[in-house]
C-alpha positions as CSV (number, residue, x, y, z in Angstrom):
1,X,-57.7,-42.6,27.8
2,X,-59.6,-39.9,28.9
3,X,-58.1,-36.0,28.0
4,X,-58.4,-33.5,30.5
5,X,-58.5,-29.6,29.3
6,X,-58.8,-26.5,31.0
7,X,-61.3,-23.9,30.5
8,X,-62.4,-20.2,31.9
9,X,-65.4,-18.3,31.7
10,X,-66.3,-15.1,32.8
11,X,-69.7,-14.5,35.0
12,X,-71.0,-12.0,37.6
13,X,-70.8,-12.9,40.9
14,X,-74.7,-13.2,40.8
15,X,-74.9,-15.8,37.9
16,X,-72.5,-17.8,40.1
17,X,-74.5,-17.4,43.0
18,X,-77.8,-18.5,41.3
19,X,-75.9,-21.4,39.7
20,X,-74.1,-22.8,43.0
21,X,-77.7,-22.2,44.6
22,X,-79.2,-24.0,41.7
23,X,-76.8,-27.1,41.7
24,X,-76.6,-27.2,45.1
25,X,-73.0,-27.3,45.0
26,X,-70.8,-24.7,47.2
27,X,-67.3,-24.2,45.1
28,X,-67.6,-22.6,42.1
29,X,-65.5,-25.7,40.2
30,X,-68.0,-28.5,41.1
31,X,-71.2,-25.8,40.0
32,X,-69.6,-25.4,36.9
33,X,-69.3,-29.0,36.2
34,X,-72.5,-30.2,37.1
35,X,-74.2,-27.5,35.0
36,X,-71.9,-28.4,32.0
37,X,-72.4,-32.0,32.9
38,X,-76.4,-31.5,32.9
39,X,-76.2,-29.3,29.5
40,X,-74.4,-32.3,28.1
41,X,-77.2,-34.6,28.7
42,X,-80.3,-33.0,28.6
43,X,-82.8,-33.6,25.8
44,X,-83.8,-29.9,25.5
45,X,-80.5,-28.4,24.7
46,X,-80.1,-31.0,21.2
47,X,-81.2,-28.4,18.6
48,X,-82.5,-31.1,16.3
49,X,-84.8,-32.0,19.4
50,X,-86.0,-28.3,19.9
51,X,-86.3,-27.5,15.9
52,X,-88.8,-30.6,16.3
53,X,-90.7,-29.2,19.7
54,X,-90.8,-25.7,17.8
55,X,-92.6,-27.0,14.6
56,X,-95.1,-29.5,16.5
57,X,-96.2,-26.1,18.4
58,X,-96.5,-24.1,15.1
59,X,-98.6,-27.0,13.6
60,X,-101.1,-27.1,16.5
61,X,-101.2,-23.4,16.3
62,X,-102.3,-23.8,13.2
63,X,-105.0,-25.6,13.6
């Protein structure tokens, strides 16, 4: 069984505006969900994955 919660953040009506424009979503609720929902899955935002990224640059640097 799946748990809903509810949450609140504070932003500036810009950031809202570049995220709704960005999603392509007009209420603020489904922006917010598809950006959380996209954070959730994206490779990039798994700090293992980044450490990783970060040290291959170093290393090539390096060279």
């Amino acid at each position: 069984m799946v748990r809903l919660v509810h949450s609140q953040t504070v932003l500036t009506e810009e950031v809202l505006a570049q995220l709704k424009e960005r999603s392509g979503e007009s209420t603020t609720k489904d922006a917010l969900a598809k950006a959380v929902e996209h954070y959730i899955q994206c490779p990039y935002t798994d700090s293992d994955m980044l450490e990783s990224r970060l040290e291959k640059v170093i290393r090539k640097r390096g060279k």
